[in-house]
Biopython code that builds the backbone (N, CA, C, O; Angstrom):
import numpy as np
from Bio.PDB.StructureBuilder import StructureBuilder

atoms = [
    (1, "UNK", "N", (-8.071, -25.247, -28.972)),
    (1, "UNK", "CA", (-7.047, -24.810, -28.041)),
    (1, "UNK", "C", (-7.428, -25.338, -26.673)),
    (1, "UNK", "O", (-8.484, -25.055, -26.107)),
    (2, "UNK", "N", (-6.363, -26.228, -26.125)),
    (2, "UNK", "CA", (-7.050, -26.669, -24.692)),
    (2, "UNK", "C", (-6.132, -26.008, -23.725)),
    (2, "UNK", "O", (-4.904, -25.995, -23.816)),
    (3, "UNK", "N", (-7.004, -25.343, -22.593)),
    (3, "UNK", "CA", (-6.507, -24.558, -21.785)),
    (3, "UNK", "C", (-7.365, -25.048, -20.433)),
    (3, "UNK", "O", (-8.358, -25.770, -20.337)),
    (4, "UNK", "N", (-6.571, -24.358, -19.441)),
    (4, "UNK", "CA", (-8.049, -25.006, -18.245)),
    (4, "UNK", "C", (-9.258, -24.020, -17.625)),
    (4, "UNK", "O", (-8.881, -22.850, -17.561)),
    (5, "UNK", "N", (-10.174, -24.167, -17.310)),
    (5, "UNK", "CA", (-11.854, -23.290, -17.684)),
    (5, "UNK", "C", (-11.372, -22.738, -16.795)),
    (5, "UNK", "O", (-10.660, -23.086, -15.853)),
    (6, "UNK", "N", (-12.039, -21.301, -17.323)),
    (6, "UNK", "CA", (-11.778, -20.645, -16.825)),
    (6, "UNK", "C", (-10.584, -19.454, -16.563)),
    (6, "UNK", "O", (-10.542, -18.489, -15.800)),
    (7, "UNK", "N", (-9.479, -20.091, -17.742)),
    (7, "UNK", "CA", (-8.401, -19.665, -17.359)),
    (7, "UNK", "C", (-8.298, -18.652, -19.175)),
    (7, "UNK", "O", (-8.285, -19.245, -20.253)),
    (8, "UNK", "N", (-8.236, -17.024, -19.018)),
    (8, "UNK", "CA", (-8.261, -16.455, -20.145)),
    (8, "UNK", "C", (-6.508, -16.778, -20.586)),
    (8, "UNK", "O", (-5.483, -16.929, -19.921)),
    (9, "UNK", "N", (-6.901, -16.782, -22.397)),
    (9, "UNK", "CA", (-5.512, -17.030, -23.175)),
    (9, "UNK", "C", (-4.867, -15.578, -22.999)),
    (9, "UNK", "O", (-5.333, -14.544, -22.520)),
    (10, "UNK", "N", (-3.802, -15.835, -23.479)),
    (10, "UNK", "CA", (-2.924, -14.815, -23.327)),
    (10, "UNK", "C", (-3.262, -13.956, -24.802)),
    (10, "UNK", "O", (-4.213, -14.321, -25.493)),
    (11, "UNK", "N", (-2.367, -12.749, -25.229)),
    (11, "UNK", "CA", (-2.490, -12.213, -26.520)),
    (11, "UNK", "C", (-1.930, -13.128, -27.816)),
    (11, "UNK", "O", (-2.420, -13.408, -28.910)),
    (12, "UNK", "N", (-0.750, -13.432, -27.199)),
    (12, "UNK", "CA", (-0.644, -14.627, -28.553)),
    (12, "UNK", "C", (-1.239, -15.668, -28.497)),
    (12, "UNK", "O", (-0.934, -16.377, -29.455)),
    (13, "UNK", "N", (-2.044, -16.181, -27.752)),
    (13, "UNK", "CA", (-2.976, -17.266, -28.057)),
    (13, "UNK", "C", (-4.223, -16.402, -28.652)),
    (13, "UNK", "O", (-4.602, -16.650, -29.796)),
    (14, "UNK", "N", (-4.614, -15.783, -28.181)),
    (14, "UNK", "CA", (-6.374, -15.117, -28.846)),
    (14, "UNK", "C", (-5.564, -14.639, -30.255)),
    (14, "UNK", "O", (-6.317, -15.010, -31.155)),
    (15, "UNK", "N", (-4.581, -14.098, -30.765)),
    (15, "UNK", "CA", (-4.381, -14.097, -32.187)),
    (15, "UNK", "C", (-4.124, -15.338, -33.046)),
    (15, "UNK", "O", (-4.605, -15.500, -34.167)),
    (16, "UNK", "N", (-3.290, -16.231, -32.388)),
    (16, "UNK", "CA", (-3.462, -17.638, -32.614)),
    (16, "UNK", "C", (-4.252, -18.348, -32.998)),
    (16, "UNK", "O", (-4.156, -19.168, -33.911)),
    (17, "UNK", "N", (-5.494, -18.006, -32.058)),
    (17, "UNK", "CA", (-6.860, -18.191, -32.710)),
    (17, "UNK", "C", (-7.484, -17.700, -33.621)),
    (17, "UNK", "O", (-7.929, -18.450, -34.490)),
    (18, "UNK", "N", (-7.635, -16.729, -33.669)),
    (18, "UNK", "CA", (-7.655, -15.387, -34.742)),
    (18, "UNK", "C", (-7.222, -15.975, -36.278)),
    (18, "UNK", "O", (-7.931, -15.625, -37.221)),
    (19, "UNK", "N", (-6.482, -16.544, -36.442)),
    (19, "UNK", "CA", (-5.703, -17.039, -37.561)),
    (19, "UNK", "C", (-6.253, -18.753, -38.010)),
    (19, "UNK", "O", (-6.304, -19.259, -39.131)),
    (20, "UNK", "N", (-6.563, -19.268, -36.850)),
    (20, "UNK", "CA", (-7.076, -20.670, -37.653)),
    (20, "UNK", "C", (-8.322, -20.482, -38.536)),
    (20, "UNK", "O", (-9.017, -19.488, -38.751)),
    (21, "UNK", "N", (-8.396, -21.938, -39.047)),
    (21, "UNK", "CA", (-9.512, -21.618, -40.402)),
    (21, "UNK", "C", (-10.651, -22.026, -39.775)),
    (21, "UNK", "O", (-11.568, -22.091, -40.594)),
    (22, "UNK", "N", (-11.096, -22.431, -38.308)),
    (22, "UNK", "CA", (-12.281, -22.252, -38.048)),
    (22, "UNK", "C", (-13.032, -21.259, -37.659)),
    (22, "UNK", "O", (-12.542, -20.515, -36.810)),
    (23, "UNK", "N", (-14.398, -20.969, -38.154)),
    (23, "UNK", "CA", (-14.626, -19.467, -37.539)),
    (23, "UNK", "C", (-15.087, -19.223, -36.515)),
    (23, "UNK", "O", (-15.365, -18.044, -36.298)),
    (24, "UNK", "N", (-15.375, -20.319, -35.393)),
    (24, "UNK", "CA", (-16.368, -20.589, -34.070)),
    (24, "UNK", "C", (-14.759, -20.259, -33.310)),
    (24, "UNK", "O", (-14.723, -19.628, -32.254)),
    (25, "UNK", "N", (-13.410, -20.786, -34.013)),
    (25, "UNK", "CA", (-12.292, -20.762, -33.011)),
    (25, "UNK", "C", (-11.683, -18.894, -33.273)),
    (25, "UNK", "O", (-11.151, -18.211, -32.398)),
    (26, "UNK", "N", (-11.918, -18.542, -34.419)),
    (26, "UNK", "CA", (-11.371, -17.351, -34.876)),
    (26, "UNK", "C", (-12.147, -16.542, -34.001)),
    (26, "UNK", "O", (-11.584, -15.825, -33.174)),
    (27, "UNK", "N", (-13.817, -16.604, -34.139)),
    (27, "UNK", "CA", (-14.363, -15.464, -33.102)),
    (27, "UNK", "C", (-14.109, -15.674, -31.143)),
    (27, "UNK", "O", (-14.046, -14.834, -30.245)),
    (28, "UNK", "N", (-14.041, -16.871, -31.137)),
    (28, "UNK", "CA", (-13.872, -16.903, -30.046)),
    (28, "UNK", "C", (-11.917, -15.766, -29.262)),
    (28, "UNK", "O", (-11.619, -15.080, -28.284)),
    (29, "UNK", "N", (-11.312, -16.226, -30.380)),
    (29, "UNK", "CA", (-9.950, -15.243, -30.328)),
    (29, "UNK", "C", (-10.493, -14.089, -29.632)),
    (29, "UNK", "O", (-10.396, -13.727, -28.459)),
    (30, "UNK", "N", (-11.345, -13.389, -31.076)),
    (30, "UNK", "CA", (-11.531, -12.296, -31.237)),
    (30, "UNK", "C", (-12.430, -11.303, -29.614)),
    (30, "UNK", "O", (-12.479, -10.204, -29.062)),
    (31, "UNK", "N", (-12.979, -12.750, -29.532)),
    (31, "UNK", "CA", (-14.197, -12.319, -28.358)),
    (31, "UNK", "C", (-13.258, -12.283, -26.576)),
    (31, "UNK", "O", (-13.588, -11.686, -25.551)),
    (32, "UNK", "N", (-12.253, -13.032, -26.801)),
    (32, "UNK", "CA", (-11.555, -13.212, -25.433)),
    (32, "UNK", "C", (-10.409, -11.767, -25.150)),
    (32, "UNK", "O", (-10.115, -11.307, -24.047)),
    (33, "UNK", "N", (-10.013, -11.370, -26.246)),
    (33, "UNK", "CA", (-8.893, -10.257, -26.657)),
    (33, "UNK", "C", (-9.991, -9.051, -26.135)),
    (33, "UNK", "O", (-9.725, -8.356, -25.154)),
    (34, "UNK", "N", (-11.625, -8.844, -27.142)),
    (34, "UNK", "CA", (-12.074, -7.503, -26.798)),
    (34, "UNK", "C", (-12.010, -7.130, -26.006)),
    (34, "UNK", "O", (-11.292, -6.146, -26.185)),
    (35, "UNK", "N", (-12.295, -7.178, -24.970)),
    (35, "UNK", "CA", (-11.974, -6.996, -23.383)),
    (35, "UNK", "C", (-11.056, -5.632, -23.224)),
    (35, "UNK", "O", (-11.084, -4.401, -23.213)),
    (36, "UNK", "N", (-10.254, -6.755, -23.113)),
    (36, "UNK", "CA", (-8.322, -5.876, -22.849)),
    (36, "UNK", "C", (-7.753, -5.286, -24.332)),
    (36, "UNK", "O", (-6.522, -5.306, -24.327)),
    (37, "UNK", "N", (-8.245, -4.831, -25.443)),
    (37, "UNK", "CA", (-7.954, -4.269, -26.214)),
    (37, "UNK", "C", (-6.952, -3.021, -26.376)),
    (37, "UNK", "O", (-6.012, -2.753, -27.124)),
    (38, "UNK", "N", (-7.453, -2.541, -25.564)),
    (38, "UNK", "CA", (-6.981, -1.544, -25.364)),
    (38, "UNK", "C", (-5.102, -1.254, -24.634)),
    (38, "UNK", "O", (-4.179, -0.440, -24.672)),
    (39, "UNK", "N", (-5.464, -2.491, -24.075)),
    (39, "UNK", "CA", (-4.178, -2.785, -23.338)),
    (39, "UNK", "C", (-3.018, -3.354, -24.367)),
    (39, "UNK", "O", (-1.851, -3.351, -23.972)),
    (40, "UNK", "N", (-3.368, -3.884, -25.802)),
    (40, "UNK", "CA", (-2.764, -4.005, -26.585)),
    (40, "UNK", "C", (-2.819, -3.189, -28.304)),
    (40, "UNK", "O", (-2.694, -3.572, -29.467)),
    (41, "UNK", "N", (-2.988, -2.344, -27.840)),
    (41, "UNK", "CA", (-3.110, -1.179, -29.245)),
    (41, "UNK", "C", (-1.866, -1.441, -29.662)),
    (41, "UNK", "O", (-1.930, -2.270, -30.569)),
    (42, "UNK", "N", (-0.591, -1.078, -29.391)),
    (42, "UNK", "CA", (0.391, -1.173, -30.274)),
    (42, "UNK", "C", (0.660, -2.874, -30.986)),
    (42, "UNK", "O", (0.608, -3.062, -32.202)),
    (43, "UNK", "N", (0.933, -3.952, -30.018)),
    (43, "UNK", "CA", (0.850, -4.923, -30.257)),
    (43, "UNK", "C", (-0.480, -5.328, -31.725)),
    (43, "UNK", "O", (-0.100, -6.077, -32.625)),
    (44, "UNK", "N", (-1.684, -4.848, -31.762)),
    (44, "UNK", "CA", (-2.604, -4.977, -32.486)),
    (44, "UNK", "C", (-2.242, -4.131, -34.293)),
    (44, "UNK", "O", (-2.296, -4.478, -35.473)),
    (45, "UNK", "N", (-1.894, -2.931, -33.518)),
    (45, "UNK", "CA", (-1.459, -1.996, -34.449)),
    (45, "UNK", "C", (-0.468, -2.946, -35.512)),
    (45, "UNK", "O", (-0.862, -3.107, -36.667)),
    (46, "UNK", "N", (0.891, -3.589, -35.042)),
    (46, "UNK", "CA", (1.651, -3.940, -35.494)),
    (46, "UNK", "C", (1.170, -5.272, -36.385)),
    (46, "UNK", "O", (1.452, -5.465, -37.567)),
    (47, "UNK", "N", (0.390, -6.124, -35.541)),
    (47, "UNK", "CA", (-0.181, -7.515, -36.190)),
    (47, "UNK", "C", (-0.487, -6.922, -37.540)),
    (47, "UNK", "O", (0.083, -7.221, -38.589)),
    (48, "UNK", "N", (-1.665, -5.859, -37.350)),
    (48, "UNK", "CA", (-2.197, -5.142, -38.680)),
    (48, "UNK", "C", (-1.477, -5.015, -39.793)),
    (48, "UNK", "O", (-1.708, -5.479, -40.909)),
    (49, "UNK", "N", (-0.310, -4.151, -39.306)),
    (49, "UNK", "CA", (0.580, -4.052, -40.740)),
    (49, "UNK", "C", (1.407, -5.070, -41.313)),
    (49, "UNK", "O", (1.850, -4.968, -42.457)),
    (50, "UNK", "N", (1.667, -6.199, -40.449)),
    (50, "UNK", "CA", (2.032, -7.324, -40.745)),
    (50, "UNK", "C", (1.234, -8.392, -41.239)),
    (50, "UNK", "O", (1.639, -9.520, -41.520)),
    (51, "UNK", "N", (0.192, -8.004, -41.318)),
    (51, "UNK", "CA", (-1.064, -9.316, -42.003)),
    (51, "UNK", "C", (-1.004, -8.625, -43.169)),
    (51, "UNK", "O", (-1.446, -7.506, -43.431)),
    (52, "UNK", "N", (-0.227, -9.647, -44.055)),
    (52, "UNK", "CA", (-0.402, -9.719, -45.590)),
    (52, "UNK", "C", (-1.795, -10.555, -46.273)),
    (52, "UNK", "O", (-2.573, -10.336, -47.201)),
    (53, "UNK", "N", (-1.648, -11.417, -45.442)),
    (53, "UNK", "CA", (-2.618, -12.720, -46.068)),
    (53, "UNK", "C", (-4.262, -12.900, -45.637)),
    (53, "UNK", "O", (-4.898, -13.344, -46.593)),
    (54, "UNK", "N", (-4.798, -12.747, -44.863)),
    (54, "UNK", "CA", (-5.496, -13.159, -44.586)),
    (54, "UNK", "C", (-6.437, -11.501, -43.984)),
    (54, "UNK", "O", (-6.350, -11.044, -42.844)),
    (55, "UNK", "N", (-7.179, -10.960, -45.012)),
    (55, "UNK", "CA", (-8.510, -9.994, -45.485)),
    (55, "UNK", "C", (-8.965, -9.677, -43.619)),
    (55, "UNK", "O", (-8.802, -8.823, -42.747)),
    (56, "UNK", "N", (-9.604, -11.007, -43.826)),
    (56, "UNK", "CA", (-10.757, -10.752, -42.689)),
    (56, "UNK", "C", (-10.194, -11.069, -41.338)),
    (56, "UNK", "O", (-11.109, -11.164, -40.521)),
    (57, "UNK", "N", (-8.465, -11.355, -40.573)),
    (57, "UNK", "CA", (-8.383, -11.012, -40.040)),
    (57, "UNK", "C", (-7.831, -9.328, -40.148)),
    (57, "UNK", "O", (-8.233, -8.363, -39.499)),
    (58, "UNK", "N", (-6.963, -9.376, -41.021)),
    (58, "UNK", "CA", (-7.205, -7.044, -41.191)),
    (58, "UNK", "C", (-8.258, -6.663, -40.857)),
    (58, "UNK", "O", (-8.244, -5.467, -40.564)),
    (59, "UNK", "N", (-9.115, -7.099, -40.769)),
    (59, "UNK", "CA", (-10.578, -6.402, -40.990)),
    (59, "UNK", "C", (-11.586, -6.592, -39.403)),
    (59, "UNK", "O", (-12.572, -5.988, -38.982)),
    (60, "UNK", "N", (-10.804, -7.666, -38.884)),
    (60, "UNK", "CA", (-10.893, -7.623, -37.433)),
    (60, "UNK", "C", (-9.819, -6.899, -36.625)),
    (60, "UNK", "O", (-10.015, -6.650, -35.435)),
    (61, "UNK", "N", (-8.870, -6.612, -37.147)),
    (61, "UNK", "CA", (-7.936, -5.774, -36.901)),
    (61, "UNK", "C", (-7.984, -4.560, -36.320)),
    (61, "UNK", "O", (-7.556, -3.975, -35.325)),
    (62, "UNK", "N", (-9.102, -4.254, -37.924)),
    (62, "UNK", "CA", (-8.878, -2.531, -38.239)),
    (62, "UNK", "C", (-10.098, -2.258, -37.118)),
    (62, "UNK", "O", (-10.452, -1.108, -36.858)),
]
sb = StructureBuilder()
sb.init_structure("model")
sb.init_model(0)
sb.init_chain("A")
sb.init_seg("    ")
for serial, (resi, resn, name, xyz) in enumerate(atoms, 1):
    if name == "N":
        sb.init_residue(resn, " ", resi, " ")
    sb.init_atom(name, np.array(xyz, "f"), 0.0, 1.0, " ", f" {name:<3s}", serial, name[0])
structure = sb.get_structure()
């Protein structure tokens, strides 16, 4: 994902990431979102029940 340094992704980009098949790009998602988590509980909530496919993001989810 090229963005400019320094500059944090938004929520649909850190899930964006979250979802590719690399796992250095998936944690990095995961690691830019923890932060402000909180600021997206429902948004998160919803991803959750909508991830059919893919285990171990639910499981970063949950």
């Amino acid at each position: 994902m090229t963005r400019k340094k320094g500059k944090k992704p938004s929520f649909l980009e850190c899930m964006k990431m979250m979802r590719k098949k690399d796992g250095l790009t998936k944690e990095d998602g995961f690691h830019w979102l923890l932060p402000d988590a909180s600021l997206y509980v429902d948004d998160l909530i919803l991803e959750f029940e909508n991830e059919k496919q893919d285990i171990g993001l639910q499981c970063c989810l949950s």
